[in-house]
N, C-alpha and C positions, 0 to 999 in steps of 0.2 A: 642328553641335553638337546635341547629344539635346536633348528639350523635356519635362517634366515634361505630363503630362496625368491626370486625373482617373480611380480603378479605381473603379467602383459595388461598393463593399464590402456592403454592403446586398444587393442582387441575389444575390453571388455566396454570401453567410450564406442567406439564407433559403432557398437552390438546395441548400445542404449539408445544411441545417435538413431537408429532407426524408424523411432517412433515419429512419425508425422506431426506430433505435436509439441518435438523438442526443439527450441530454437537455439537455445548455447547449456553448454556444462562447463563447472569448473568446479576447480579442486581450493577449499580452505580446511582451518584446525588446522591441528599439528603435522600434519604430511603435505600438508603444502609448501613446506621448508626442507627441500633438499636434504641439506645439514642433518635434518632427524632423524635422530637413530632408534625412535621408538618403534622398533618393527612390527611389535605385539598391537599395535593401536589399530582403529578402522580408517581406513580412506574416505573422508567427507566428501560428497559430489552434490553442488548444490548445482541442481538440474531448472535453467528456466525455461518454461511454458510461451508459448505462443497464442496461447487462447489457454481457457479455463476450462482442467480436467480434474477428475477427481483424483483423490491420493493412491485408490486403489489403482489407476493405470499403470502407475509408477509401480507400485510392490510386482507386479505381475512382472516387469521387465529386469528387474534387477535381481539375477541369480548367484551372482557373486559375495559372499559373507562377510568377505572384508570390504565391500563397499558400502555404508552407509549414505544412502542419498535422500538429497533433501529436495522437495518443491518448494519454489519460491512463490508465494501467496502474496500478493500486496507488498506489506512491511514485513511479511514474518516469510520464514525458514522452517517450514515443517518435514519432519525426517518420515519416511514410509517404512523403516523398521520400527522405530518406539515413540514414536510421535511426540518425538521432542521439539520444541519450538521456540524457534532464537529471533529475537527482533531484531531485523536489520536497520532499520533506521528510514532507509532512503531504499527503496527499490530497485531506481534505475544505474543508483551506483553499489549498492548493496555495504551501505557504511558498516563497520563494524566485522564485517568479516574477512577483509582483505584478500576475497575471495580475487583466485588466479583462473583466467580462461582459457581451459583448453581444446574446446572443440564448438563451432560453430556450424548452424546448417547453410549458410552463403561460404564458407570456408573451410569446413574439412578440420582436419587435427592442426592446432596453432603453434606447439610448441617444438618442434621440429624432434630433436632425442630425447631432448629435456622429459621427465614425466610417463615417457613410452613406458617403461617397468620401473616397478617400487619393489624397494626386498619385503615379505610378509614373512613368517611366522607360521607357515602350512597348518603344522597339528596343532593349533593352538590358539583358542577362542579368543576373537580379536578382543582389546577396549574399548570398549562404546562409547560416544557422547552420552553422557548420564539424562534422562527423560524423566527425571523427577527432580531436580537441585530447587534447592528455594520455596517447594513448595509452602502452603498454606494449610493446612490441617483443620478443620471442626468437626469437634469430637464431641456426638450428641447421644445420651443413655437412652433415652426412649424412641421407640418407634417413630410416633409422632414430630418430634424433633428433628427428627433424620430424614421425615418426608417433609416437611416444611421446608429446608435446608435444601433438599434436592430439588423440588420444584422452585426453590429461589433461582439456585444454579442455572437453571433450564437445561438445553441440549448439553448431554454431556454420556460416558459411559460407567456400566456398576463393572464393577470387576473381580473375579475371584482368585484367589492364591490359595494351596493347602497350608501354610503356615502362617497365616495373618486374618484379622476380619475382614468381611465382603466391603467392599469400599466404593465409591462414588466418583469418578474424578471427571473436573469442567474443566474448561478454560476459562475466563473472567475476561473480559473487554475492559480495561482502565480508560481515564478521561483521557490518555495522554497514547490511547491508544493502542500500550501494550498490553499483552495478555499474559495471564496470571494462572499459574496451577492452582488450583483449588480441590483439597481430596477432603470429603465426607466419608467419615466413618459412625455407625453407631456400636458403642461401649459396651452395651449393656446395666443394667443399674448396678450402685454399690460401687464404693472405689476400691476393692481389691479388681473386681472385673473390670472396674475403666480403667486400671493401671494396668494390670496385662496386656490389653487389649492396647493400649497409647503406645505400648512400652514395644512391642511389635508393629506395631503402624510405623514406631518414627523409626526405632532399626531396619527397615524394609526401605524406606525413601532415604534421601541422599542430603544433608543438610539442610532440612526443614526450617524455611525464615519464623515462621510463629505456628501455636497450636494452639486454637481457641477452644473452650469449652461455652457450647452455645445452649440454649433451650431455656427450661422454665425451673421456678425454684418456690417454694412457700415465703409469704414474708413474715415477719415478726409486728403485730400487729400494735400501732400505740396507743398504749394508753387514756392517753384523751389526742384524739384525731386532730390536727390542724390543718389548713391549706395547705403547709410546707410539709404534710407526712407523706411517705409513701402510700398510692393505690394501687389496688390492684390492674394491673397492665401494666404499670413503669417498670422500668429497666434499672436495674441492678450491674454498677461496674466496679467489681469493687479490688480496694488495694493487697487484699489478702486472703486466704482460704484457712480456717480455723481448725483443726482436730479436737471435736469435742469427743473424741470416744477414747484415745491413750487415755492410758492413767495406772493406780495403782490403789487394789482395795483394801481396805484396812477396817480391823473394828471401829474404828470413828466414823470410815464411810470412805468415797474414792477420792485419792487426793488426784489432780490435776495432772497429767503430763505429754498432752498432746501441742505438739508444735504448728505455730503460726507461719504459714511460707507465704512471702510474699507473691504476686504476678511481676509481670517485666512494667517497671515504673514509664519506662517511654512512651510505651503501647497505650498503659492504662491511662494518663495523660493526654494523650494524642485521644482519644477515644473518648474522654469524659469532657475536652474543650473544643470538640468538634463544631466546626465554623457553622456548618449546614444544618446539625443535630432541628431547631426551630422550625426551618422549612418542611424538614421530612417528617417531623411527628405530625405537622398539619394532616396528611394522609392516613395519620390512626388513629384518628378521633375515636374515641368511644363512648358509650352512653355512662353520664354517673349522673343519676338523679334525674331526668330529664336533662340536661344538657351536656352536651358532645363538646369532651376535653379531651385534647392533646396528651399521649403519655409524656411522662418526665423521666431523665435520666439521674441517678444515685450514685455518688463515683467514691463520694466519702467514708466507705463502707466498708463491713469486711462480709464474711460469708462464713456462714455453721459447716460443717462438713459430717454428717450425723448418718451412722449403721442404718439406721431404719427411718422409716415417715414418721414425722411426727405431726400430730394432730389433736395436742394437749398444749394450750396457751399458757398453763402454768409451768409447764416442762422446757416450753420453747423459750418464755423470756427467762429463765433463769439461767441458761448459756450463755447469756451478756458475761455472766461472771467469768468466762476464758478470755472474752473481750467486750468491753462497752458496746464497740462499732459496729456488733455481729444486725446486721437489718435482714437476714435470710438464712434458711435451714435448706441444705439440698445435701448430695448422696457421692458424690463422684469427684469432686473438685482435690481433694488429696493426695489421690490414684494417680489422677493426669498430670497435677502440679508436680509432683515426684518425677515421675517416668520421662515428662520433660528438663527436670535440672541436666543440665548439661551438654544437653540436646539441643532446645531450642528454646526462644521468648516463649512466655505460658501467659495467657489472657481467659478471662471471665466475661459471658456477659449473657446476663440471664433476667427473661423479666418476671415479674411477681405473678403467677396464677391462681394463687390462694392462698391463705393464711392457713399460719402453723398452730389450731386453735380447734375446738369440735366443731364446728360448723366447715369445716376442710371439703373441698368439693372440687369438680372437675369442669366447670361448667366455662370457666374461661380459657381454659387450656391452649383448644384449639387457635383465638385470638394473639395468645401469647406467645405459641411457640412461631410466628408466623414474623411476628414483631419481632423479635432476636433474632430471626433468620435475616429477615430484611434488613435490620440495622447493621450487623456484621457484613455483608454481604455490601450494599450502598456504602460503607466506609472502604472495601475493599478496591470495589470500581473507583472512589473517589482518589485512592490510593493513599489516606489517611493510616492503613495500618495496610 
């Protein structure tokens, strides 16, 4: 059984204390309270700077395993083990994390015995502050999607794991100034592969706030065209993901039994009566007909969830018959919406890049998937979802 032994907290401060460019450390989280007897946990050291260094000067000085330390950046608390990052609020008093000081460079060690040694857990891998909680997830099947997505994100790193897909993760800047995990995955096509694939992304991060499924989708194309129809380039949000491929074959032919799962009703709400939605489409005008219109968003809607492409207009409007509301055919949305029950909110939002009909082509693609990346993305800063 492990034995609790003594860390010289003391030693290990004044050893950090030596950087020239440390002005104060202190200790917050759960071992900033005496009383705790969580021994196995890491020692939080939020370290602050005197001028602006990078994160890696910090990892270089800090040899100790059970100290997790943090750089104070501005508003934020970023750790130099797993770059987790806590907003403080206030910098010069660092709200929110009742952060305790114990060493100063006008001053020396503040807290006289107090603090000198904490009992740790030797053999035995500290508990971290978790470096992914709340994450944001967009889970995109094509390539293209995925690079759309990522150069929305901008500065950010890909990352690999032997047992998960190659992933993407930013930080997001909010209006409000905080910053948001954001991890980019792509799926692969097909919803068995985007359900494994989801189903290991969200098991790997740590209670994921929402997982979008972003990108491009075929539309169902109407009948007799009106103003108020979908075109190509709108945006698709819609309230449900359809299974047209269950069912059960029969000599009369396959009766139905693929199930309709909804999205998270708040999300797709917040999303489809977006305050801003008018001003941002100004920016993606496209050419219809000679004149340069604004995409529209579709929120009334449900979505196909179909084995393979289709590209037969006779085949595509006859999946109305699973649902009226079905306005899009795409490949992945059943995989993710599963893999997410129970897990986290599950959100849609995909624009029209061509119809589901022979004339099927590729040629707006690029436009498309650029548009759903931006849209998700601008609501995300906006901190709408």
């Amino acid at each position: 059984m492990s034995e609790q032994s003594p860390l010289d907290l003391y030693n290990v401060i004044v050893e950090i204390g030596e950087a020239d460019w440390i002005d104060e450390i202190r200790i917050f989280g759960s071992r900033r309270y005496l009383s705790n007897s969580s021994y196995g946990s890491d020692i939080d050291l939020l370290i602050v700077p005197n001028r602006q260094v990078p994160i890696d000067k910090l990892r270089e000085i800090v040899k100790e395993p059970y100290i997790d330390a943090f750089m104070l950046d501005g508003a934020l608390a970023i750790s130099a083990m797993n770059d987790t990052r806590i907003n403080v609020e206030d910098a010069a008093r660092v709200i929110g994390l009742n952060a305790k000081p114990l060493w100063s460079r006008g001053k020396g060690w503040l807290t006289g015995e107090e603090y000198r040694t904490l009992d740790i857990v030797p053999d035995k891998n500290p508990t971290t502050t978790r470096p992914n909680k709340g994450a944001i997830i967009l889970f995109c099947a094509l390539s293209s999607e995925f690079s759309a997505v990522r150069k929305r994100l901008g500065k950010g790193v890909r990352k690999t794991h032997p047992r998960i897909p190659p992933y993407y993760r930013a930080y997001v800047k909010t209006a409000s100034g905080k910053e948001r995990l954001v991890i980019a995955v792509q799926t692969g096509v097909a919803s068995v592969n985007a359900g494994i694939s989801a189903t290991r992304i969200l098991d790997y991060f740590d209670e994921p706030k929402l997982a979008v499924l972003v990108g491009i989708t075929a539309g169902l194309k109407a009948e007799k065209p009106t103003a108020k129809s979908p075109r190509l380039g709108d945006i698709l949000v819609p309230t449900a993901t359809v299974d047209v491929e269950s069912g059960k074959r029969t000599p009369k032919g396959k009766e139905k039994a693929g199930q309709i799962i909804p999205v998270s009703a708040n999300n797709q709400m917040a999303v489809s009566s977006w305050a801003k939605f008018n001003r941002w489409s100004k920016k993606w005008k496209r050419s219809i007909k000679g004149k340069k219109i604004a995409p529209k968003m579709f929120a009334g809607c449900t979505l196909a969830c179909s084995a393979s492409v289709v590209g037969y207009n006779e085949y595509a409007q006859s999946l109305k018959e699973h649902d009226r509301k079905i306005a899009g055919i795409e490949m992945e949305a059943v995989g993710v919406a599963t893999a997410c029950q129970g897990r986290c909110d599950f959100l849609v939002v995909k624009s029209i890049s061509d119809w589901a009909d022979e004339k099927k082509g590729d040629s707006k693609h690029a436009y498309c998937t650029k548009v759903s990346a931006d849209l998700v993305i601008s609501m995300i800063e906006d901190e709408t979802i």
